[in-house]
Residue frames as a rotation matrix with the C-alpha (Angstrom) as fourth column:
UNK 1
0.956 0.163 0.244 1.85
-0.042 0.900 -0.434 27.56
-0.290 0.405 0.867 18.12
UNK 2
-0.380 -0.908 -0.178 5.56
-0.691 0.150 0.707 26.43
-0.615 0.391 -0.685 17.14
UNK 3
-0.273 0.126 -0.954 6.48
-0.954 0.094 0.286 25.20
0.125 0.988 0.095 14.15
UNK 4
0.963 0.226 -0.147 5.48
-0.230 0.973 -0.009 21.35
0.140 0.043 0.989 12.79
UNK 5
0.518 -0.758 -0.397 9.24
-0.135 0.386 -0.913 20.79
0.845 0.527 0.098 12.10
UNK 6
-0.271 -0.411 0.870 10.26
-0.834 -0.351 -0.426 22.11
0.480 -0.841 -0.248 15.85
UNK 7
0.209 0.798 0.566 7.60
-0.972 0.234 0.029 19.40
-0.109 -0.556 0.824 17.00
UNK 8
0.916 -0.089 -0.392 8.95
-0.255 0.627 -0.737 16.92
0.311 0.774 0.551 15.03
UNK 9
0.055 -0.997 -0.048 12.33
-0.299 0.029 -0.954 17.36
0.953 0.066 -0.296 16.01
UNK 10
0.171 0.958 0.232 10.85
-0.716 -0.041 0.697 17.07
0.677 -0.285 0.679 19.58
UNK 11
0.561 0.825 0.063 9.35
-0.822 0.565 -0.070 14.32
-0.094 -0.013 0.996 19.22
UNK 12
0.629 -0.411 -0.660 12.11
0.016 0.855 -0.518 12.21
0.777 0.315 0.545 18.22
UNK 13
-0.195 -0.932 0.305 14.10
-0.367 -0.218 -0.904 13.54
0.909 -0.289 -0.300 21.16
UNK 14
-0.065 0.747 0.661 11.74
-0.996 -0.088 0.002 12.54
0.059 -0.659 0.750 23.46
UNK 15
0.641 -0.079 -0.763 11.63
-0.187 0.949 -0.255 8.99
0.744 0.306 0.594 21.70
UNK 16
0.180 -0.761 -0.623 15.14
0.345 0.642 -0.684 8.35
0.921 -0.092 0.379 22.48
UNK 17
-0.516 -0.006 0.857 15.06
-0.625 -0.681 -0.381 10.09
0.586 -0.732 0.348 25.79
UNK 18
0.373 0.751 0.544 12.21
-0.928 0.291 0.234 8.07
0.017 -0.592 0.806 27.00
UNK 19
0.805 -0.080 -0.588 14.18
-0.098 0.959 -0.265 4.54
0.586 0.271 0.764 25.65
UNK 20
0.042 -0.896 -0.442 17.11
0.130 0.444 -0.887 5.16
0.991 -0.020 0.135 27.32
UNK 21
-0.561 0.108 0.821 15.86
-0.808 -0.286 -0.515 6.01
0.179 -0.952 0.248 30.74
UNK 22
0.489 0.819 0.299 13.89
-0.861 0.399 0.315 3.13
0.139 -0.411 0.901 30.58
UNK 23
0.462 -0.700 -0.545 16.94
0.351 0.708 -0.613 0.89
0.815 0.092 0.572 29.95
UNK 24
-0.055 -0.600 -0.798 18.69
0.397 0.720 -0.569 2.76
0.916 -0.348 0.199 32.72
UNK 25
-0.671 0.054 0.740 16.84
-0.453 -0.820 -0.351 5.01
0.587 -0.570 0.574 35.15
UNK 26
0.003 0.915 0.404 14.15
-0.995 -0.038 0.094 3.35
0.101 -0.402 0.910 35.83
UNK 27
-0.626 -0.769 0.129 14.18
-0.773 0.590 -0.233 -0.64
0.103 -0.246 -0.964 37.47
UNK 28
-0.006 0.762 0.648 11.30
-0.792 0.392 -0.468 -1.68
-0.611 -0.516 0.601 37.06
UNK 29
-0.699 -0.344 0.627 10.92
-0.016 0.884 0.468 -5.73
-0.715 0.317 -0.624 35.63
UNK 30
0.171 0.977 -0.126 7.63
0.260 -0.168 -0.951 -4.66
-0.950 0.130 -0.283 33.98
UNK 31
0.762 -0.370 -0.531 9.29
-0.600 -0.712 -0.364 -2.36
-0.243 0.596 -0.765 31.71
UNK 32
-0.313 -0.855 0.413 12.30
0.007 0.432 0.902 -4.74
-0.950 0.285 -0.129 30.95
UNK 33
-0.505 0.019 0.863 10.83
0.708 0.581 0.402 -5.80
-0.494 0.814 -0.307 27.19
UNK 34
0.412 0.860 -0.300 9.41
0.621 -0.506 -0.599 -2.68
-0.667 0.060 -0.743 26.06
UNK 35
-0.377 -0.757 0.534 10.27
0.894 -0.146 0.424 -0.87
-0.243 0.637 0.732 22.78
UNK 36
0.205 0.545 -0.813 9.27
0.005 -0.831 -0.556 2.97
-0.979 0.110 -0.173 22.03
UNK 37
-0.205 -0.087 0.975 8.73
0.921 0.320 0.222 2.56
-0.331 0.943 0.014 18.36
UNK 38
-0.378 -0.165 0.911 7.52
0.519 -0.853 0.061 6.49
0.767 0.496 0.408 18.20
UNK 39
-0.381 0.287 -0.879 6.66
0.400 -0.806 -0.437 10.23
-0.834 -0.518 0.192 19.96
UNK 40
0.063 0.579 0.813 4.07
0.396 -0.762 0.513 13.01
0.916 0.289 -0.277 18.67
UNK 41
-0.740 -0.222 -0.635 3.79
0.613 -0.609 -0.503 16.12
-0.275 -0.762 0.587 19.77
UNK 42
0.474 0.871 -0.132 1.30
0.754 -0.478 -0.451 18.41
-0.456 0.114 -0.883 19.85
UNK 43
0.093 -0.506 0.857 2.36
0.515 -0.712 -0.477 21.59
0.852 0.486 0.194 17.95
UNK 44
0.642 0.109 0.759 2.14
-0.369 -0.824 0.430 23.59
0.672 -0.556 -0.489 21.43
UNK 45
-0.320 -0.874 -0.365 4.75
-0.169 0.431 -0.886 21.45
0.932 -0.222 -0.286 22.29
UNK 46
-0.514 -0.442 0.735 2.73
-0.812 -0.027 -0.583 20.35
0.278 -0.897 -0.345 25.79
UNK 47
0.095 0.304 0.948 1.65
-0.737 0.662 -0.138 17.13
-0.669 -0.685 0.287 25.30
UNK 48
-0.356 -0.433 -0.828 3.41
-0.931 0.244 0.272 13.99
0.084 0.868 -0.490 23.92
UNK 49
0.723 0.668 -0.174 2.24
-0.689 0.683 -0.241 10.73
-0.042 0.294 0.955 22.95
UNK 50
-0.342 -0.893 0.294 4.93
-0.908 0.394 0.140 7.77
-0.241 -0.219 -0.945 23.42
UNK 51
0.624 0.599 -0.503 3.92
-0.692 0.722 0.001 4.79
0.364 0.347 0.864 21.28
UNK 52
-0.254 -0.868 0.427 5.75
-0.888 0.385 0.254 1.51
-0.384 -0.315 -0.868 22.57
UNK 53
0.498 0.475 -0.726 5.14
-0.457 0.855 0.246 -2.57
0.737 0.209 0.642 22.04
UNK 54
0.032 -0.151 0.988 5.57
-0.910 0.405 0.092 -5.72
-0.414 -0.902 -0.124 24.19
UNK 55
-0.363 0.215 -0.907 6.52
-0.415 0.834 0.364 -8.93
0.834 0.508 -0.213 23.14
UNK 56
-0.969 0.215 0.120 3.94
-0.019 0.420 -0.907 -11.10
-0.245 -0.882 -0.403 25.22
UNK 57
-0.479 0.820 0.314 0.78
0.597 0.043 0.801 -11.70
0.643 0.571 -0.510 25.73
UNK 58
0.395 0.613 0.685 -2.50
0.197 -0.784 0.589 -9.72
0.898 -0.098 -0.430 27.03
UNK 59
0.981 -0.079 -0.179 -0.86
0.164 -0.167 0.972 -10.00
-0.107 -0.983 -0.151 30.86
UNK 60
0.038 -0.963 0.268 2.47
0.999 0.038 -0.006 -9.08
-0.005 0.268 0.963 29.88
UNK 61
-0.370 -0.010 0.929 1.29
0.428 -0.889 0.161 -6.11
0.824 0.457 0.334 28.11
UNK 62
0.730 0.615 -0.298 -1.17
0.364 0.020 0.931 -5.47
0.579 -0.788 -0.210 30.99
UNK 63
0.724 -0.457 -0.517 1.71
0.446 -0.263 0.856 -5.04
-0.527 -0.850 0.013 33.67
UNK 64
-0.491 -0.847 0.203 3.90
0.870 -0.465 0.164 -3.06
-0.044 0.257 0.965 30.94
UNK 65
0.068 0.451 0.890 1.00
0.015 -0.892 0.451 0.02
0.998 -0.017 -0.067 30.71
UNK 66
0.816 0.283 -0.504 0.94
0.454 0.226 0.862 -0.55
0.358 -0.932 0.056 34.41
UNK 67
0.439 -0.859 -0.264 4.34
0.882 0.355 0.310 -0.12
-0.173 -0.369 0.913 34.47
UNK 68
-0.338 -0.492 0.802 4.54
0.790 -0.611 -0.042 2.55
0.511 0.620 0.596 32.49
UNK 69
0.302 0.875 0.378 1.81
0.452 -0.481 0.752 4.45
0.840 -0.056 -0.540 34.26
UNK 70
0.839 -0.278 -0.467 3.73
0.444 -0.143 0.884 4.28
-0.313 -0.950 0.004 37.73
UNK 71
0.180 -0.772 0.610 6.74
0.857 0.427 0.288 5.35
-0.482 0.471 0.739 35.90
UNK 72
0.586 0.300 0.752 5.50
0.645 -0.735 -0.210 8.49
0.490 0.608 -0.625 34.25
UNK 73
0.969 -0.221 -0.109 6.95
-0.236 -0.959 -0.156 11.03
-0.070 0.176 -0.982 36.37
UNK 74
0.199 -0.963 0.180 10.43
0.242 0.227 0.943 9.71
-0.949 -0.144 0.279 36.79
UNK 75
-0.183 -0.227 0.956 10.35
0.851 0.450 0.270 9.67
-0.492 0.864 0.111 32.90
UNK 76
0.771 0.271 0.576 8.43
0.471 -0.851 -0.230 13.20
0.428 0.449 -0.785 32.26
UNK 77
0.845 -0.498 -0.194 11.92
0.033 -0.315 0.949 14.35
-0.533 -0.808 -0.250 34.84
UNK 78
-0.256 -0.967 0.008 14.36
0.210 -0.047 0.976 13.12
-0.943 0.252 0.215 32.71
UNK 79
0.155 0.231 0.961 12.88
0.977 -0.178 -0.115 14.58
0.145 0.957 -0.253 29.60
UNK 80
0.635 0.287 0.717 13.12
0.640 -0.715 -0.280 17.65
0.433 0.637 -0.638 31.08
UNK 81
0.469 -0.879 -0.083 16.24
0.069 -0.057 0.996 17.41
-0.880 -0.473 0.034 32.08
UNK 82
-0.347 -0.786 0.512 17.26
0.506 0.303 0.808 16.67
-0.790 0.539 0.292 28.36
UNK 83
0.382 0.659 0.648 14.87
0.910 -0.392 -0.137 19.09
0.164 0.642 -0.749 26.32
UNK 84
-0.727 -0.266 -0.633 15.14
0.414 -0.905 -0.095 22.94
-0.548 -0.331 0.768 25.96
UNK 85
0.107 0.927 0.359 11.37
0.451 -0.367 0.814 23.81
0.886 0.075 -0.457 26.18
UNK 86
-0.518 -0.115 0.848 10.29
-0.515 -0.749 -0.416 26.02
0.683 -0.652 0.329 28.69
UNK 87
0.094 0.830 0.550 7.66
-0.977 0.182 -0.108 23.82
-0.190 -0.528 0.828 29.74
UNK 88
-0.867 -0.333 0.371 8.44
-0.385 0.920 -0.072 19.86
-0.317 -0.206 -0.926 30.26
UNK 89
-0.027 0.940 -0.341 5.01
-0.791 0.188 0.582 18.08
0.611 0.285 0.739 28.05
UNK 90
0.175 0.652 0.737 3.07
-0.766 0.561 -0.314 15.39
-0.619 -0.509 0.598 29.71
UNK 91
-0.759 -0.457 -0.463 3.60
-0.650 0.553 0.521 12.06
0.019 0.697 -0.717 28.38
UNK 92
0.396 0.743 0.539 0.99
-0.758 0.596 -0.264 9.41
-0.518 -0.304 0.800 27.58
UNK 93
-0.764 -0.611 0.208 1.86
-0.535 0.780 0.325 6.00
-0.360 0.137 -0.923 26.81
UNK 94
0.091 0.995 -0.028 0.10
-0.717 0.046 -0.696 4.23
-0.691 0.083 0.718 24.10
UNK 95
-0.090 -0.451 0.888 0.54
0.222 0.860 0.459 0.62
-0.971 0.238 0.022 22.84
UNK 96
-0.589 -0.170 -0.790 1.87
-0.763 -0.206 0.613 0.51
-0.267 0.964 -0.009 19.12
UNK 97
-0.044 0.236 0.971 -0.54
-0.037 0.971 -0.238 -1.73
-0.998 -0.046 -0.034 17.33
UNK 98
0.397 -0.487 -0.778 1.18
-0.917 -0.245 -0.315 -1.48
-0.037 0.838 -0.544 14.35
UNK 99
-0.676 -0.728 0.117 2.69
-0.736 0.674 -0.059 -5.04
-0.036 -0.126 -0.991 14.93
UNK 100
-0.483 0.636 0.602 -0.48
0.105 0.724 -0.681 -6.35
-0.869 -0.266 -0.417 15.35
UNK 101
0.814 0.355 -0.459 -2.02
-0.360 -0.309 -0.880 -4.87
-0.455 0.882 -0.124 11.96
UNK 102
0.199 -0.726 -0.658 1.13
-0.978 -0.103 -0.182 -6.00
0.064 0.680 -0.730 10.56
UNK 103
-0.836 -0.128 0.533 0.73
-0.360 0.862 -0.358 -9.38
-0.413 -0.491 -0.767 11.61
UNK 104
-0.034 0.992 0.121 -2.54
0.035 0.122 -0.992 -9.38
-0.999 -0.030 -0.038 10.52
UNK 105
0.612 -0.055 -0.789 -1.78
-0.728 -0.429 -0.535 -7.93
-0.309 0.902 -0.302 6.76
UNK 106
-0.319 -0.942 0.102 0.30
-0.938 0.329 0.106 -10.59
-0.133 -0.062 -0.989 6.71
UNK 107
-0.581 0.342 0.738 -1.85
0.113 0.933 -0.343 -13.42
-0.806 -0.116 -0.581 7.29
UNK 108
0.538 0.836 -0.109 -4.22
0.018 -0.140 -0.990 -12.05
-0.843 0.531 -0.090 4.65
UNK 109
0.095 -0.666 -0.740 -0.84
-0.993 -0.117 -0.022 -11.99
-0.072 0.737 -0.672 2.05
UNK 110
-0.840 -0.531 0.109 -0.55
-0.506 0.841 0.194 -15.39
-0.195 0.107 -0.975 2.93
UNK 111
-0.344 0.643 0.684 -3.91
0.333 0.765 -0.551 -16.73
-0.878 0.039 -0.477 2.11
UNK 112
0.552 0.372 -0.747 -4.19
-0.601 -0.443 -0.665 -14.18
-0.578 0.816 -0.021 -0.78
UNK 113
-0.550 -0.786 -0.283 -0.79
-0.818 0.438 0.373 -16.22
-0.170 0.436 -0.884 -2.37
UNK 114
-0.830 -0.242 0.503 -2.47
-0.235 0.969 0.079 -19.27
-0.506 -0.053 -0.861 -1.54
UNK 115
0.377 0.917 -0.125 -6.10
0.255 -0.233 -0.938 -18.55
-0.890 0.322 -0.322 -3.27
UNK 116
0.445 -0.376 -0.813 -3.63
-0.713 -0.697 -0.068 -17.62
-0.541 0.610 -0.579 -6.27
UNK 117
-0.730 -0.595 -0.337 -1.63
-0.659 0.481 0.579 -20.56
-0.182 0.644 -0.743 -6.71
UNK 118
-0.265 0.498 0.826 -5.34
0.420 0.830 -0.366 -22.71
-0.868 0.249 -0.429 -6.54
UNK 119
0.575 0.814 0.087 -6.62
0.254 -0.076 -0.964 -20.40
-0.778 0.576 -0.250 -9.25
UNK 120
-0.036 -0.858 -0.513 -3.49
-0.906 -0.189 0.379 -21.19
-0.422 0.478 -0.770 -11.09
UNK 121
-0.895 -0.236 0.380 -3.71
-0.091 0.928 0.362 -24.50
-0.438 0.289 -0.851 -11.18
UNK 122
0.151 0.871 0.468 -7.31
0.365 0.391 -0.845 -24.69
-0.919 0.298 -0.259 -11.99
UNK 123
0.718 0.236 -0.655 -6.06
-0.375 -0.662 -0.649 -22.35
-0.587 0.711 -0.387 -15.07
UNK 124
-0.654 -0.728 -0.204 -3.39
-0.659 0.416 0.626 -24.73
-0.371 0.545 -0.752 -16.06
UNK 125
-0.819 0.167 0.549 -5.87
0.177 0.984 -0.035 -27.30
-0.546 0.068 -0.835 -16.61
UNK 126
0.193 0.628 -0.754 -8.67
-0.510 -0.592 -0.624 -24.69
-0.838 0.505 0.207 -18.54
UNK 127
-0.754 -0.054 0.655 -9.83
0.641 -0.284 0.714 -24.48
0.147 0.957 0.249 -21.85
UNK 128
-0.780 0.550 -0.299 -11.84
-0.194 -0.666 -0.720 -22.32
-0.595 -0.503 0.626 -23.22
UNK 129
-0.487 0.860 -0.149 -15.10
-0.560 -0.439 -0.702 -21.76
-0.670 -0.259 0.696 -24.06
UNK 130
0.628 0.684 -0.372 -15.36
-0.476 -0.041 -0.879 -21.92
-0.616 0.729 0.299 -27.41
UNK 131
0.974 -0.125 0.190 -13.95
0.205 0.842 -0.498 -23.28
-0.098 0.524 0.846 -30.05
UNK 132
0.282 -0.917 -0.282 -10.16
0.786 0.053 0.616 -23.33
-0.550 -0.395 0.736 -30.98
UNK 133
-0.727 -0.523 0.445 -10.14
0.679 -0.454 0.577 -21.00
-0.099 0.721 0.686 -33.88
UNK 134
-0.307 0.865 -0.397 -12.82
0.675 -0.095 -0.731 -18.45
-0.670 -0.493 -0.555 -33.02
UNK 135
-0.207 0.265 -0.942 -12.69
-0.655 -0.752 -0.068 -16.59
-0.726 0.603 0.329 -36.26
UNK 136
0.102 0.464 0.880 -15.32
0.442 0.771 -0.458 -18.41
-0.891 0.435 -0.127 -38.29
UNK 137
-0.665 -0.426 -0.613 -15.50
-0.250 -0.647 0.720 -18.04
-0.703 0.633 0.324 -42.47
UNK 138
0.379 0.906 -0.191 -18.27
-0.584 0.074 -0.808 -17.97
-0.717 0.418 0.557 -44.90
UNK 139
-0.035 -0.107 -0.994 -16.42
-0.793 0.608 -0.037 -20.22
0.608 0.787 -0.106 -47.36
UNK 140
0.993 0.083 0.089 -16.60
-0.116 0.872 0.476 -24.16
-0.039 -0.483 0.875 -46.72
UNK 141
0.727 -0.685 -0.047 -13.81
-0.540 -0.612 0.578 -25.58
-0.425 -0.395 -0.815 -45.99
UNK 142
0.243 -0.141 0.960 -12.81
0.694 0.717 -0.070 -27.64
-0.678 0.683 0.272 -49.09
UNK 143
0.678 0.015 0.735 -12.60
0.732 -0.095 -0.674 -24.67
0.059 0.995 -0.075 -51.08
UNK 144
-0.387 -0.896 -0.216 -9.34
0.881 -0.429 0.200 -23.23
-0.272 -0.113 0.956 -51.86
UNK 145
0.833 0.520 -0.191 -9.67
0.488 -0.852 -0.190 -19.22
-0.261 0.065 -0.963 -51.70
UNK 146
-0.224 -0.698 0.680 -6.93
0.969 -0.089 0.229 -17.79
-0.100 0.710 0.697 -54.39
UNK 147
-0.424 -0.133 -0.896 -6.04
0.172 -0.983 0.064 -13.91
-0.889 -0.127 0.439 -54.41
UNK 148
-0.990 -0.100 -0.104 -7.68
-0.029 -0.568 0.823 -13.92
-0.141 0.817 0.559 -57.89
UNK 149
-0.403 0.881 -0.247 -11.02
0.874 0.450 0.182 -14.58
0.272 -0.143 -0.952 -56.62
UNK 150
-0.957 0.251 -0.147 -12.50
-0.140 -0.840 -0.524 -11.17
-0.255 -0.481 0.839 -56.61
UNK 151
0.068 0.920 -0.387 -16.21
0.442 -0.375 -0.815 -9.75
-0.895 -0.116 -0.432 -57.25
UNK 152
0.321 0.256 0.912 -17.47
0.937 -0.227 -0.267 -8.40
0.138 0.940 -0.312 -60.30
UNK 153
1.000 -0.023 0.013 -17.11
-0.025 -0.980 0.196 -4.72
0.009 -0.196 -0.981 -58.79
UNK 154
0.165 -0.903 -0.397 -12.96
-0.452 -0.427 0.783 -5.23
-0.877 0.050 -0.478 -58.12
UNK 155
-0.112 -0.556 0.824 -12.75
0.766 0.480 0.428 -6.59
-0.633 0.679 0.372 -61.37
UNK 156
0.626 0.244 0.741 -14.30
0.539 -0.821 -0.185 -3.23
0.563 0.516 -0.646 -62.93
UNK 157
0.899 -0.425 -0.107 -11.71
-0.328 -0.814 0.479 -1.60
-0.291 -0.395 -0.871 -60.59
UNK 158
0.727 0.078 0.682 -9.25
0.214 0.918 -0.333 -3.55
-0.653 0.388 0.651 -61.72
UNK 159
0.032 -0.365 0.930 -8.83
0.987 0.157 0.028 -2.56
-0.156 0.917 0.366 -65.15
UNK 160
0.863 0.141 0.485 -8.96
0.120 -0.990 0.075 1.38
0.491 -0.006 -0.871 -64.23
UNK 161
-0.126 -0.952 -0.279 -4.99
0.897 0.010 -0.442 2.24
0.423 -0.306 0.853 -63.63
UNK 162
-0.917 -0.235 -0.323 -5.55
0.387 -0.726 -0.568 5.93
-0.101 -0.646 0.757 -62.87
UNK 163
0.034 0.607 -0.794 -9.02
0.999 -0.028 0.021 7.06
-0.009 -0.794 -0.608 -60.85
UNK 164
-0.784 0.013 0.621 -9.71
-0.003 -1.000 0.017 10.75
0.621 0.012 0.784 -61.40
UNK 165
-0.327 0.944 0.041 -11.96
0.934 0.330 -0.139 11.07
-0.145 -0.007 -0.989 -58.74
UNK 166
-0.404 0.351 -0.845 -12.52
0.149 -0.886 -0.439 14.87
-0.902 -0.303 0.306 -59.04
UNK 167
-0.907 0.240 -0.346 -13.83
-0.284 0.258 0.923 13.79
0.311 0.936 -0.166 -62.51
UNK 168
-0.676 0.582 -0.453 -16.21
0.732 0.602 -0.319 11.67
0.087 -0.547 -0.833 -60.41
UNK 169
-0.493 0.193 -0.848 -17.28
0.535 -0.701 -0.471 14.41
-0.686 -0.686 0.243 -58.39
UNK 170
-0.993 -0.109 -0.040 -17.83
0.040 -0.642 0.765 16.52
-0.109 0.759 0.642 -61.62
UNK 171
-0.877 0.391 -0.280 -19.57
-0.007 0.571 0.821 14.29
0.481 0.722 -0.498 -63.40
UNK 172
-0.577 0.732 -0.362 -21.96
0.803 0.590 -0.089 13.61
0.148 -0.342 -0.928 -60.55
UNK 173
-0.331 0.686 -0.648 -22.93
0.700 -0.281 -0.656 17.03
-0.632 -0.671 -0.387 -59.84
UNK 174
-0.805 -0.045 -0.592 -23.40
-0.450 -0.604 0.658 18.21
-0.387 0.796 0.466 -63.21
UNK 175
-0.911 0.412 0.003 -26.49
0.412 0.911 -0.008 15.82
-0.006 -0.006 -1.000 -62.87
């Protein structure tokens, strides 16, 4: 097994290897609009994966895997012309559909925005529920409530300036 990092490193040669032979080794019209967006390698370094895209549609793509397929060895040649493995990996060629999921995720941002700005507006125009002042009081409201309105009990506290309670305490268990 060689390392992940070795594989890695690879892999990106391989990338840019495989893009630029297709731009100028190879002649086919098939292959004109094709982008390698990434490479993987296996850690045993003998078989790589070559993601690509196509702008077009299903018969576009169609005659770029086609292309690509007839194409292989010329392309597994000049990799291993430009690598220093012992052993030249196999390439497979596999559309990127990363553009398409991104396309998708997209459309689903744009109706998520729009499903947002309706349940904005419908919240500009809310009220709520209940009433406006939802903390209700036990006095009516005619009568004026005046910090000297206490209970009998804080008026017997009151008039007591200093509270011993360990008097309290005493007192109670001496019951």
């Amino acid at each position: 097994m060689a390392d992940p990092a070795r594989a890695a490193k690879l892999a990106q040669r391989i990338k840019v290897v495989v893009a630029e032979a297709l731009g100028r080794k190879v002649k086919d019209p098939r292959l004109e609009g094709i982008t390698v967006t990434d490479a993987r390698v296996t850690n045993d370094l003998q078989h790589a994966t070559v993601y690509y895209t196509v702008l077009g549609d299903q018969a576009v793509q169609a005659d770029a895997a086609k292309g690509l397929e007839k194409a292989k060895g010329v392309l597994r040649q000049e990799v291993g012309r430009n690598i220093t493995v012992r052993l030249t990996p196999t390439l497979e060629f596999v559309a990127d559909q990363i553009p398409v999921v991104a396309s998708n995720l997209e459309e689903l941002l744009r109706e998520a925005k729009k499903r947002d700005a309706e349940v904005a507006a419908l919240a500009a125009n809310a009220k709520h529920a209940g009433e406006a002042d939802p903390y209700k009081s036990d006095a009516p409201e005619d009568v004026d409530i005046d910090e000297d309105d206490f209970d009998e009990e804080d008026l017997d506290l009151a008039g007591d300036d200093d509270i011993d309670e360990d008097a309290n305490k005493d007192a109670d268990s001496t019951k």
